[in-house]
N, C-alpha and C positions, 0 to 999 in steps of 0.2 A: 188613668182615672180623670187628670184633668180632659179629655178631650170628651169624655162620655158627661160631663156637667156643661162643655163650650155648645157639643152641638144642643143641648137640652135647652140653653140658654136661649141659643140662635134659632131656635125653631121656636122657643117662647116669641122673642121680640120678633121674628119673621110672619107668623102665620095670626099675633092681636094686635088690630093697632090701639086696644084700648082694653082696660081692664074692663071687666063686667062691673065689680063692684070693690071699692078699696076700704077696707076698717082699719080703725085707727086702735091700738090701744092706750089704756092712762091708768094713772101709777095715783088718783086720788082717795083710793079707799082700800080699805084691807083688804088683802087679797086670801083669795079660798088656799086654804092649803093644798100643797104640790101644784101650785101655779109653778109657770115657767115665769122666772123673773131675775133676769141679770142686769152686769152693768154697762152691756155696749147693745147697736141698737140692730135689732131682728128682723126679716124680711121672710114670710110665710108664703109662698104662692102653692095653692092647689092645681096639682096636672090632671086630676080623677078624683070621681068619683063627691063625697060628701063629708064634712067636715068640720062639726060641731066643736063651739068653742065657748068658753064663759071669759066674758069681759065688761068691762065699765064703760058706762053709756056716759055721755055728756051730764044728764043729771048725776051724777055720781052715784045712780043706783051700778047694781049687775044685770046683765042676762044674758040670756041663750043666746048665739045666732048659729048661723049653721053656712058655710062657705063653701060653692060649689066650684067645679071646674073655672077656671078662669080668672076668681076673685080672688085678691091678697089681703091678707094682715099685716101692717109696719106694725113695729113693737121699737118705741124711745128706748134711750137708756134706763134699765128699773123700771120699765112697765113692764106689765103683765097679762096673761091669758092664763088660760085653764083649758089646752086641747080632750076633750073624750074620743078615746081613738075606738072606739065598738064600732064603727063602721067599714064600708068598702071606701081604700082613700089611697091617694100617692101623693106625696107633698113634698115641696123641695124647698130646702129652708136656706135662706142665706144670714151669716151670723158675723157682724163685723166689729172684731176686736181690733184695739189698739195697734197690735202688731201683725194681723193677720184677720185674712177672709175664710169662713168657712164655710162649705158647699153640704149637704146633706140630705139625700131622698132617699124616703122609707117609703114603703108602700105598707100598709093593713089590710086583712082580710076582716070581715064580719064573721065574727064567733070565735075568732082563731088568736090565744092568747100571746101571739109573739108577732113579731114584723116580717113580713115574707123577703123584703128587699129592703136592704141598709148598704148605701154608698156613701163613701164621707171624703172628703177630700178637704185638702188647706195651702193656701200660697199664702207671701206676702204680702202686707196692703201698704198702699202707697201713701206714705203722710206727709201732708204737705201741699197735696194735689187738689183736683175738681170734686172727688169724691168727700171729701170731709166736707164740704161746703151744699154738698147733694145732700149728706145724712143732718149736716144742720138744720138746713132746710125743712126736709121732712119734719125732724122732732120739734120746731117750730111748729108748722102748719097742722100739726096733730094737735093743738091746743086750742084751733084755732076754730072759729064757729062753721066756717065756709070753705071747703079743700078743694072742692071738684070745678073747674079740671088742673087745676096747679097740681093734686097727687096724682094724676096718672103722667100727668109730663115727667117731674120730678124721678115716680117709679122707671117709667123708661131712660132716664137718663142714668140712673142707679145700676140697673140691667145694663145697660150696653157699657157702662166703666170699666162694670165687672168684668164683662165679657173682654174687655182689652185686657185686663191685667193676668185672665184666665189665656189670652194669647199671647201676654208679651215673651219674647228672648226668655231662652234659658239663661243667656250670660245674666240677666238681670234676676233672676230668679233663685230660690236660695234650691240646696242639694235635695233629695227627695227624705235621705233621713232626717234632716228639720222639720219639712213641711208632716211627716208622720209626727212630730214629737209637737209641733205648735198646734198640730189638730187634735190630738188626746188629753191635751191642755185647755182647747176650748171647750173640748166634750165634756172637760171635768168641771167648768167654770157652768155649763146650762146645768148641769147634772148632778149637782153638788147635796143637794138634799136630797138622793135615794141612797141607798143602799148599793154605794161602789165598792169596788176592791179591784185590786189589782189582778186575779183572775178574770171578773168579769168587764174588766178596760181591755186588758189583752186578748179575751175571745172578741167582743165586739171588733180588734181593728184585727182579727187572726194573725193575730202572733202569738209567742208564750211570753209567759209570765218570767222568764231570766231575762227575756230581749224587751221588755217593756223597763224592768228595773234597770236593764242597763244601758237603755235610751236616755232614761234620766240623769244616771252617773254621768251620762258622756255631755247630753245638752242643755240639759236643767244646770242650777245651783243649789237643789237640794233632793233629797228622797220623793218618790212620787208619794207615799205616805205624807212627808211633809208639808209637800203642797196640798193635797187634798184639806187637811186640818187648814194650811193657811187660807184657801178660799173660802171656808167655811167658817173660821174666825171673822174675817173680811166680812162675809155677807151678813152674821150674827152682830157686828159692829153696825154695819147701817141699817138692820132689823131694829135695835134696840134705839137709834137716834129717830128712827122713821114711824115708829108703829109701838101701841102700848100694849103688845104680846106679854101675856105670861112668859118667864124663862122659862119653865118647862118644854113652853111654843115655841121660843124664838132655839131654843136646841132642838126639838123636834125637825124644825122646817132647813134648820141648816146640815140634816142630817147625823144628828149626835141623836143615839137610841137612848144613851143612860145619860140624864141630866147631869148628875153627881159626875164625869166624866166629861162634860160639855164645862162646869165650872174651872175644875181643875186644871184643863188645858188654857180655856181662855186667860183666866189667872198667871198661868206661865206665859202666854202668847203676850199680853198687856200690862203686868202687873197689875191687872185691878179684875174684880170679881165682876159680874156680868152685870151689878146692882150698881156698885162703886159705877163702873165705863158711863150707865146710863144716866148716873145722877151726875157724873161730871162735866165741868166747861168744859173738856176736849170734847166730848160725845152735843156736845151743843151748840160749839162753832165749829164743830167738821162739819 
């Protein structure tokens, strides 16, 4: 898998020397529901076709754009978009968490309610490196009135890091059953407000459902149920410091269906009720 995202890579950086057109996204206004919105920073490039997206404009209003072949999206830490995927498209997303890089190209068909092609893959990321100082950058310059051409340099430099770290040594590289179990981690970290479970973790990467619970036992520190709840606690923490959502909303969007079940847990998760966390000084100096 990793060699079907290096040549992908390499035939990106080989055949543009420049993006078409680079959008930034920003995290100043509430975002629509089932936006995609985590906490490390995202890298959207469309290979095909077309690619509607709802984001925030500089004036902090919303709207449409639509991304064709050749243009990316950077997405900061906790910004956000709103991809509409109704169309014909193939996009390759790069998502770079704390401890790990993740690769992912879907393609869509128009009219056709499922992804024709899902590849996913994950290494580790290097910390410490040129890369964390490339992603500063960027989330920087996404704020900034005037990007071009500092973001397409910056994106190609981004690109071809990756591309090293997608060729380094195995010796340097951790075993293949991590890099499955830090990728189904990251999946759950974009993914956390729909409608997961443990069957439908385990068809997306095809495996079953014993060998997903027992990826966890072996490389996690807690139940993949467990984590699921704790990213979703997590993300319902900086909902409620970020944004004056109804609880009802802020359990909705973290994926909790029964509110009364959203309190309950956080409660246990926090010792405080979702009201207590938001009216307290921890919820105000986090």
């Amino acid at each position: 898998m990793s060699q079907v995202f290096s040549l992908l890579l390499d035939n990106l950086l080989g055949e543009r020397e420049h993006f078409n057109r680079i959008w930034f996204a920003s995290d100043q206004v509430t975002p629509p529901t089932f936006s995609y919105q985590v906490n490390f920073p995202r890298l959207e490039l469309v290979i095909s076709g077309e690619y509607p997206n709802q984001i925030e404009n500089a004036d902090k209003s919303i709207s449409e754009v639509t991304l064709f072949a050749g243009d990316a999206l950077y997405v900061p830490p906790n910004s956000w978009n709103k991809p509409n995927w109704e169309t014909d498209c193939s996009v390759l997303s790069l998502l770079f968490g704390k401890r790990q890089l993740g690769l992912s190209l879907v393609g869509k068909a128009k009219a056709q309610p499922n992804f024709y092609d899902v590849q996913k893959h994950s290494i580790q990321t290097r910390t410490g490196h040129a890369i964390d100082h490339i992603l500063s950058a960027l989330n920087s310059l996404g704020k900034e009135p005037v990007q071009s051409p500092m973001d397409s340099h910056l994106l190609h430099a981004l690109l071809s890091y990756s591309q090293q770290m997608l060729l380094a040594p195995e010796a340097g590289r951790r075993n293949r059953v991590e890099d499955l179990y830090q990728g189904i981690c990251i999946y759950i970290q974009e993914n956390f407000h729909r409608d997961i479970s443990r069957e439908s973790i385990a068809s997306r990467f095809s495996i079953t459902p014993n060998h997903l619970s027992r990826l966890f036992r072996q490389q996690g520190h807690m139940r993949m149920a467990d984590y699921i709840t704790w990213v979703r606690v997590d993300r319902a923490k900086f909902m409620l410091k970020r944004y004056d959502f109804r609880l009802s909303e802020v359990a909705t969007r973290c994926g909790f269906q029964d509110v009364n079940y959203f309190y309950r847990v956080f409660k246990a998760k926090t010792g405080l009720t979702p009201s207590e966390y938001r009216g307290s000084n921890y919820a105000q100096s986090s």
